[in-house]
N, CA, C and O atoms as a GROMACS GRO file, in nm:
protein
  292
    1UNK      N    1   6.089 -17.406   1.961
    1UNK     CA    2   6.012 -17.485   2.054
    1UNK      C    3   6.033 -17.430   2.195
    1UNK      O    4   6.143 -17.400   2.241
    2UNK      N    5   5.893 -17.418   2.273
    2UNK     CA    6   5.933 -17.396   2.432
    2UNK      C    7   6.015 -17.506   2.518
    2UNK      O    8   6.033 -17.627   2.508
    3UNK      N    9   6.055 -17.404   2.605
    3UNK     CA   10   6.167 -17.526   2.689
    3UNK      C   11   6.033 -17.565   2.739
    3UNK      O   12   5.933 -17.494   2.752
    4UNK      N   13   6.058 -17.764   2.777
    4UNK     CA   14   5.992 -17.800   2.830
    4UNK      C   15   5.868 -17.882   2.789
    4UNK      O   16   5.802 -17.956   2.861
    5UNK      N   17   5.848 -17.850   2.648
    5UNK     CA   18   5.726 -17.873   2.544
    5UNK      C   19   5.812 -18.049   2.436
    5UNK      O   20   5.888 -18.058   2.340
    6UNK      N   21   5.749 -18.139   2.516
    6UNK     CA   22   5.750 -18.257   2.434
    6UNK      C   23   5.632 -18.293   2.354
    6UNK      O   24   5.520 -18.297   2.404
    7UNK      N   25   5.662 -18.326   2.197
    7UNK     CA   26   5.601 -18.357   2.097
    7UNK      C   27   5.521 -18.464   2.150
    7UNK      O   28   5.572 -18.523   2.246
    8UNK      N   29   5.415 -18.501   2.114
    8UNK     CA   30   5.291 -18.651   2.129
    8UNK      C   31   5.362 -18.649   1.985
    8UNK      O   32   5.428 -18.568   1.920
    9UNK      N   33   5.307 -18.794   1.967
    9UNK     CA   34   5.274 -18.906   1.813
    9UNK      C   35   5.173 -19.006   1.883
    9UNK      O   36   5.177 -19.050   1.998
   10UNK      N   37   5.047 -19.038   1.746
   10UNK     CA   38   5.006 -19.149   1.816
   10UNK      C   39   5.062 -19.245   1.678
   10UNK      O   40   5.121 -19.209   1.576
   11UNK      N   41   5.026 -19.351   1.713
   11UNK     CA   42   5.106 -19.479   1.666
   11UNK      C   43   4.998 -19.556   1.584
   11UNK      O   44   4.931 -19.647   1.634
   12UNK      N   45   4.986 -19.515   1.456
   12UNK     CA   46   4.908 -19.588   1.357
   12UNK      C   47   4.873 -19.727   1.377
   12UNK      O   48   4.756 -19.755   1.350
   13UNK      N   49   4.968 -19.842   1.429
   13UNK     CA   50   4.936 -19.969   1.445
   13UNK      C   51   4.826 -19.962   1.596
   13UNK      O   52   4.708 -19.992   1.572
   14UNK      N   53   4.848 -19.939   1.690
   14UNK     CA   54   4.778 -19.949   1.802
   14UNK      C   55   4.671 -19.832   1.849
   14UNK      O   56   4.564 -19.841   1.910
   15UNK      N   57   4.738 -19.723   1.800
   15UNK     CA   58   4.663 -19.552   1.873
   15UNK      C   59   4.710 -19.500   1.983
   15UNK      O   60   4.674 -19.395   2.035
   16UNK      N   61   4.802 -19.583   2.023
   16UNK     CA   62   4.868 -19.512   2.172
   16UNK      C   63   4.927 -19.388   2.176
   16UNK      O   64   5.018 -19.416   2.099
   17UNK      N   65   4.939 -19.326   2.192
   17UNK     CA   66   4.914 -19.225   2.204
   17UNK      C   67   5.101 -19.171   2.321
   17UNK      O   68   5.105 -19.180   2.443
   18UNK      N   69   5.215 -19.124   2.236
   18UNK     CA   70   5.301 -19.134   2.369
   18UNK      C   71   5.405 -18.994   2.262
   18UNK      O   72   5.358 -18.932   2.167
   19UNK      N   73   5.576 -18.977   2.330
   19UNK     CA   74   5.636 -18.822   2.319
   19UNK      C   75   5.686 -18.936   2.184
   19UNK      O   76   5.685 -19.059   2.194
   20UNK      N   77   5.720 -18.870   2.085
   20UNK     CA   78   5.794 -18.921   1.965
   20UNK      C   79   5.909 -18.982   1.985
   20UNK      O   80   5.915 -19.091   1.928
   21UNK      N   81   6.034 -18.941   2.067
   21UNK     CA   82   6.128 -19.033   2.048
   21UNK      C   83   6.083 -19.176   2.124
   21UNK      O   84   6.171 -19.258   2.149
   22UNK      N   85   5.974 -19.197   2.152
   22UNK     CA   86   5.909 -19.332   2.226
   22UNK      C   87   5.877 -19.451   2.083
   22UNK      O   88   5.880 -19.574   2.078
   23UNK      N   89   5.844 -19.338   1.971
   23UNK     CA   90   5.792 -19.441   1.875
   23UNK      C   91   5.895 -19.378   1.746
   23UNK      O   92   5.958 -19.272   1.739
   24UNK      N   93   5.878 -19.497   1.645
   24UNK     CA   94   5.932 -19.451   1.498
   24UNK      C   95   5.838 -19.460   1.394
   24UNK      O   96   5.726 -19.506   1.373
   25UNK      N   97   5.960 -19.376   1.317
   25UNK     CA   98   5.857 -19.255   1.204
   25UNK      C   99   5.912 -19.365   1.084
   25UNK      O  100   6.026 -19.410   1.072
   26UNK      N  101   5.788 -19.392   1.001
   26UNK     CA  102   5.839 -19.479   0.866
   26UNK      C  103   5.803 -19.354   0.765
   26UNK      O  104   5.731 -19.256   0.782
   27UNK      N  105   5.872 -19.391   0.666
   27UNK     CA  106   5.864 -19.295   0.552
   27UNK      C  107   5.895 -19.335   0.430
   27UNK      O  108   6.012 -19.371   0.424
   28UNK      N  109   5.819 -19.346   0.302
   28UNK     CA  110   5.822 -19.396   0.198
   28UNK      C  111   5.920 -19.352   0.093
   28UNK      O  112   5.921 -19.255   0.018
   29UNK      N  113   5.999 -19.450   0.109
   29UNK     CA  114   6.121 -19.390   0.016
   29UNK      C  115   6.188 -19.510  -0.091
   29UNK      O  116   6.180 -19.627  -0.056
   30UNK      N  117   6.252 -19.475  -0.222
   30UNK     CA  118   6.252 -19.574  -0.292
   30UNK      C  119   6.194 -19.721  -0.318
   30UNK      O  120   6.244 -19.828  -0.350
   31UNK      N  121   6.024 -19.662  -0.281
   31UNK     CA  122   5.976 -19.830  -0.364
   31UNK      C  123   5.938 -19.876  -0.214
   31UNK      O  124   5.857 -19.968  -0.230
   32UNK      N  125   5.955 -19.857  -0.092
   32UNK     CA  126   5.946 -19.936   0.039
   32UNK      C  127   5.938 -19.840   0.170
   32UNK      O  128   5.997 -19.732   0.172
   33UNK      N  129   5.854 -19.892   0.285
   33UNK     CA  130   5.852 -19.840   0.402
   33UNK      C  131   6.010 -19.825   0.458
   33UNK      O  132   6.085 -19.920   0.439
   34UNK      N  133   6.052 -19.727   0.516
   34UNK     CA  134   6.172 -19.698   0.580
   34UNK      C  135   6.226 -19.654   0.690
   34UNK      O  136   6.270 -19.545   0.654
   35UNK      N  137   6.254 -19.667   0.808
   35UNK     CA  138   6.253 -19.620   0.911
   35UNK      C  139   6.311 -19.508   0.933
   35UNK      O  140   6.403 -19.528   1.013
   36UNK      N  141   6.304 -19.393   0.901
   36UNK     CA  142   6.338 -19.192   0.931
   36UNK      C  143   6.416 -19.194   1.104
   36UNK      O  144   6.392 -19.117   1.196
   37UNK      N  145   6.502 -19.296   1.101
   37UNK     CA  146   6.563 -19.274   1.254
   37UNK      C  147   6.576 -19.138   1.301
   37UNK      O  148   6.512 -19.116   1.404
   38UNK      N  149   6.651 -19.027   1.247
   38UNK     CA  150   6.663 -18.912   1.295
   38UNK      C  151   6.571 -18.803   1.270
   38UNK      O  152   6.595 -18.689   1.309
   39UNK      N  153   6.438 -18.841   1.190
   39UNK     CA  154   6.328 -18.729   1.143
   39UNK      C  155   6.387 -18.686   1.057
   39UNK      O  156   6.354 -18.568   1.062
   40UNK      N  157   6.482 -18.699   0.943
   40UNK     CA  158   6.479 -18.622   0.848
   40UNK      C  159   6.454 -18.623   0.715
   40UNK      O  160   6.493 -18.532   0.642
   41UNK      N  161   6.373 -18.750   0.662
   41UNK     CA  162   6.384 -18.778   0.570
   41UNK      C  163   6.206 -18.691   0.526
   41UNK      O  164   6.109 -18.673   0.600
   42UNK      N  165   6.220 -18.666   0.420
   42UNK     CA  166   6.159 -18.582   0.352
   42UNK      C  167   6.004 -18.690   0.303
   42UNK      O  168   5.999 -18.813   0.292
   43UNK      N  169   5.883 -18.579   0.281
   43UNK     CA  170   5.756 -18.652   0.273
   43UNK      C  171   5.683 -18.690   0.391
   43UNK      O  172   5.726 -18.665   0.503
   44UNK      N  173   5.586 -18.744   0.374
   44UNK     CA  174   5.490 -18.839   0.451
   44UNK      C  175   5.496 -18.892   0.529
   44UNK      O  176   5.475 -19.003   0.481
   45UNK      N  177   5.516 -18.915   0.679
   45UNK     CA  178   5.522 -19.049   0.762
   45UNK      C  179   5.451 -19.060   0.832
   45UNK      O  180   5.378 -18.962   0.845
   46UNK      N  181   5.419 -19.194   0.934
   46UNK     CA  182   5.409 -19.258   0.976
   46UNK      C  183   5.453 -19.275   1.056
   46UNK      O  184   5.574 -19.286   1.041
   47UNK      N  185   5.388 -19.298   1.239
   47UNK     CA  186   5.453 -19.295   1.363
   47UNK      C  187   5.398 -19.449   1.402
   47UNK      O  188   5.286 -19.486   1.367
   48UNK      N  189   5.469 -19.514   1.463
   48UNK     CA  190   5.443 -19.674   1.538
   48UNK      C  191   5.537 -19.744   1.610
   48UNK      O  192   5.633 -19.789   1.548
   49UNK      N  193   5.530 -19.761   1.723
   49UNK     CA  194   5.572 -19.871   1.835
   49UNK      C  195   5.655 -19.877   1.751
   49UNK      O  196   5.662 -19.849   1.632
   50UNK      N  197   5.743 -19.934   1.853
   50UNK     CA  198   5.879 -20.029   1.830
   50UNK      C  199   5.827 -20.196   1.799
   50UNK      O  200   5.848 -20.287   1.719
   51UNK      N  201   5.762 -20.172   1.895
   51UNK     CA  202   5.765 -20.383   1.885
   51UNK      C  203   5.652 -20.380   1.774
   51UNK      O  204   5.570 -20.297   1.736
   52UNK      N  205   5.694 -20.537   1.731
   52UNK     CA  206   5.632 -20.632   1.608
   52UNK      C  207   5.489 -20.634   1.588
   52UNK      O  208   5.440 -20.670   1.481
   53UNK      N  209   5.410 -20.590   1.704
   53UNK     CA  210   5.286 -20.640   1.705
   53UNK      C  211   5.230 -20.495   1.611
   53UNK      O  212   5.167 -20.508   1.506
   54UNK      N  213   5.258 -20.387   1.658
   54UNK     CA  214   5.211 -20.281   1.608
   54UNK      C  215   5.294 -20.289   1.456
   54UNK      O  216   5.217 -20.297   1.360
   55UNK      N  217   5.420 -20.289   1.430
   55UNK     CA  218   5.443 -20.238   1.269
   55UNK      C  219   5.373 -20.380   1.175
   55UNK      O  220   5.396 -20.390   1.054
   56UNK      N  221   5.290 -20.480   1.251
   56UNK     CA  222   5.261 -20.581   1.153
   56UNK      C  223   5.095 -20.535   1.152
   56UNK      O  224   5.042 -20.550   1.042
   57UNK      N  225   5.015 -20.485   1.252
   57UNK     CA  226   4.920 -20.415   1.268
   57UNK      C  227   4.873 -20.312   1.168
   57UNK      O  228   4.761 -20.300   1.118
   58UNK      N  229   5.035 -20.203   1.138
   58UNK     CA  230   5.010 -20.180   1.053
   58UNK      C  231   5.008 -20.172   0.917
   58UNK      O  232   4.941 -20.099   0.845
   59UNK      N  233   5.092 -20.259   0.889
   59UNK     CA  234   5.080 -20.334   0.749
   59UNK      C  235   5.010 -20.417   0.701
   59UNK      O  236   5.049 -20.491   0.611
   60UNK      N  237   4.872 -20.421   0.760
   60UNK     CA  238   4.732 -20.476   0.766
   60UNK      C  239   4.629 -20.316   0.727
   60UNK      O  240   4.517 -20.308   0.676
   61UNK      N  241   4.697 -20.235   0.764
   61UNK     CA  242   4.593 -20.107   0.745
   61UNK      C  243   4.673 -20.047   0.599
   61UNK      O  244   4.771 -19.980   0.567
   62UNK      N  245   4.557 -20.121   0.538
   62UNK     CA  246   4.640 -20.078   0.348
   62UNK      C  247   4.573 -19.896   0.343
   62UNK      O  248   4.647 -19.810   0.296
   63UNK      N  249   4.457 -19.865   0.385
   63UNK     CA  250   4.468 -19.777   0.338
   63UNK      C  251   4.538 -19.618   0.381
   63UNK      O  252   4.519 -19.518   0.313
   64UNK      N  253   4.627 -19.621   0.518
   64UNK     CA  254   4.727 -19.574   0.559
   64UNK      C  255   4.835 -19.549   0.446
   64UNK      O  256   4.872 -19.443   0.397
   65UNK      N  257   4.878 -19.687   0.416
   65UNK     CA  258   4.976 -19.717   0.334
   65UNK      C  259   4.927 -19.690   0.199
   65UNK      O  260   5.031 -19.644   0.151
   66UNK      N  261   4.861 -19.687   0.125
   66UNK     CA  262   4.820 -19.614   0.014
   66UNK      C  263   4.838 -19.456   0.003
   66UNK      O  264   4.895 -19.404  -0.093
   67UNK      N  265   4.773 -19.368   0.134
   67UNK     CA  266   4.782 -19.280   0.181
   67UNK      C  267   4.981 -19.215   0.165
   67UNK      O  268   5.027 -19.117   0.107
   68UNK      N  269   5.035 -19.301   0.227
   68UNK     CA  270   5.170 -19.280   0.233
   68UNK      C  271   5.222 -19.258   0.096
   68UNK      O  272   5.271 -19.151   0.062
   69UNK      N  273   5.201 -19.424  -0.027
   69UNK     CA  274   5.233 -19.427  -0.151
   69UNK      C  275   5.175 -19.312  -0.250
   69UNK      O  276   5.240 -19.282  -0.350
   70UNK      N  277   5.084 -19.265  -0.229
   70UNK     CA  278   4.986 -19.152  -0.284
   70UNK      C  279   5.118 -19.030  -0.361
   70UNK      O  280   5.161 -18.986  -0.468
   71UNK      N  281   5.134 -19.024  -0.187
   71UNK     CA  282   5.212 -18.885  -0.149
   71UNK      C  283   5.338 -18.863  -0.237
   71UNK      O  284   5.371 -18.760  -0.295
   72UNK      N  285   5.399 -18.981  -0.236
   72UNK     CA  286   5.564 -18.990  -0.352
   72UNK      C  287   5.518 -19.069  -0.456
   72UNK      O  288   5.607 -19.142  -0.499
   73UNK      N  289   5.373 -19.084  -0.531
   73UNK     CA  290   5.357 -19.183  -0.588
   73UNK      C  291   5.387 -19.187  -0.766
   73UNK      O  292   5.371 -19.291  -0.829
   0.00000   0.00000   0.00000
């Protein structure tokens, strides 16, 4: 990576649009959504806000989450 070069994520629940360590990465692992705190968990994810409004936002958007289950399915 260049010095200086911060990653975007936009945030599935809302679309905002901000540098990754701003938002968290879910990732489908044993049977359930999971929060990938340090990026390393392997497969598919999912970037979204911290607060409630967005990760309930997106657990209203099934076909994201299908998308996710697909992948390890």
């Amino acid at each position: 990576m260049k010095r200086g070069h911060v990653p975007i994520r936009t945030c599935k629940g809302c679309g905002r649009k901000a540098e990754k360590s701003e938002l968290i990465r879910l990732v489908w692992c044993e049977g359930s959504l999971q929060e990938d705190l340090g990026s390393r968990m392997s497969g598919r994810g999912v970037y979204t806000c911290r607060n409630k409004q967005c990760r309930s936002r997106l657990a209203k958007k099934k076909n994201i989450l299908r998308r996710i289950i697909r992948q390890h399915g």
